[in-house]
N, C-alpha and C positions, 0 to 999 in steps of 0.2 A: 530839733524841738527845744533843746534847752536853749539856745539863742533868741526862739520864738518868744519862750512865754520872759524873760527876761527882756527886751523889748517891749513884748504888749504892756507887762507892768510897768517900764520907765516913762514909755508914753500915756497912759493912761493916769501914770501922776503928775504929768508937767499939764496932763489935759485939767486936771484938777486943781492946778493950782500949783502944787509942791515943785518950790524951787528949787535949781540944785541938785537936781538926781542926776547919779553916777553907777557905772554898773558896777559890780565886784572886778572886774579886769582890766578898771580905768586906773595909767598909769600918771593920771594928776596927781602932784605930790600934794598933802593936803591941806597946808597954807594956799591953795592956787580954788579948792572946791566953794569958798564961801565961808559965811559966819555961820552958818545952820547947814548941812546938808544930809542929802539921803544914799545910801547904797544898795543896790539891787543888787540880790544874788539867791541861786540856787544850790541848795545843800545836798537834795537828792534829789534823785529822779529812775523811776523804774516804767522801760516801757517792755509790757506783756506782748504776749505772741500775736500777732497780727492776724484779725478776721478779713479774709477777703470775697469781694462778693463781683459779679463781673465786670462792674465800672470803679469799683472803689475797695480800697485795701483800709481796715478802720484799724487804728492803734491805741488800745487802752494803757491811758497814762495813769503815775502816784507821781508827785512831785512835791518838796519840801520847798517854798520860796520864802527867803529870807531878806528882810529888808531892815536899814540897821538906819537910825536915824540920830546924827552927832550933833549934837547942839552946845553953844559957848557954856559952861562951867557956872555964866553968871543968868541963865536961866533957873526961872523956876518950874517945880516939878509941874505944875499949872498948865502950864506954857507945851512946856515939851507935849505932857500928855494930849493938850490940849489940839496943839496942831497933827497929832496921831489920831484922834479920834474925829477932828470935824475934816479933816483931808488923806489923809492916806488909810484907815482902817475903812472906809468905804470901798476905796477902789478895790481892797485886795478880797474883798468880797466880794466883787463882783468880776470875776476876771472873765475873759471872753471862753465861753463855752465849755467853761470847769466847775466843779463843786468844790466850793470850799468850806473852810472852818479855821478859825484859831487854834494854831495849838499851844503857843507858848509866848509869851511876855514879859520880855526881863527889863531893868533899868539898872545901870551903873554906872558908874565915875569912871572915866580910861584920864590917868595922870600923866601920861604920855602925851596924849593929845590934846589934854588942860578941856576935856571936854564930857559931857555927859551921854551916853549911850541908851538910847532906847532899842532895842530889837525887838520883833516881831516873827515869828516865823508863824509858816500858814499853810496847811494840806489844802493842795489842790487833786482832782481827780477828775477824768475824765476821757472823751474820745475823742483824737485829734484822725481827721481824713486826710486820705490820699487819693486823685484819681491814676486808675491804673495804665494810663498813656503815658503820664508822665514818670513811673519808676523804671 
């Protein structure tokens, strides 16, 4: 499951537009990702005890997805925000068959990376299926 919804959000933002998405376990060094790019990743993820019923087994998810977006140093705060809000703050709202919400919004300087950090993280919730032939 946690490959799942890290997938549907990476593709769901190159569907969008947003160049450059990489997951949290891509081992591109970051000279190789672009002048702008984005990272996918999950922080938590809790799945509860499984209802099952006699074709389908349903699994209530909580999951924390984090998506951290590095932009060159000589952006303006404009910019950055700007391409989080008209392309990626949609997508993560609408993930496939989850509820979500924002939970938290940081921006920072990373001097390491001569780069600006926007992060996002975002509660998702919901019910992912299984049919029961196939477990």
């Amino acid at each position: 499951m946690l490959t799942d919804i890290i997938s549907d959000v990476k593709s769901r933002l190159a569907q969008a537009g947003v160049r450059n998405v990489f997951t949290a376990f891509d081992a591109l060094p970051v000279d190789k990702k672009g002048e702008c790019f984005t990272v996918v990743g999950v922080s938590s993820l809790s799945v509860e005890a499984p209802i099952k019923a006699p074709m389908t087994v349903y699994f209530p998810i909580r999951a924390e997805v984090e998506i951290t977006l590095l932009a060159p140093e000589s952006w303006s705060l404009e910019q950055i925000y700007g391409l989080f809000c008209e392309k990626i703050e949609p997508v993560l709202l609408e993930l496939s068959g989850l509820t979500t919400r924002l939970k938290s919004l940081s921006l920072r300087p990373d001097s390491n990376l001569h780069r600006t950090v926007l992060k996002a993280v975002v509660f998702a919730g919901g019910i992912r299926t299984v049919e029961r032939s196939s477990l």
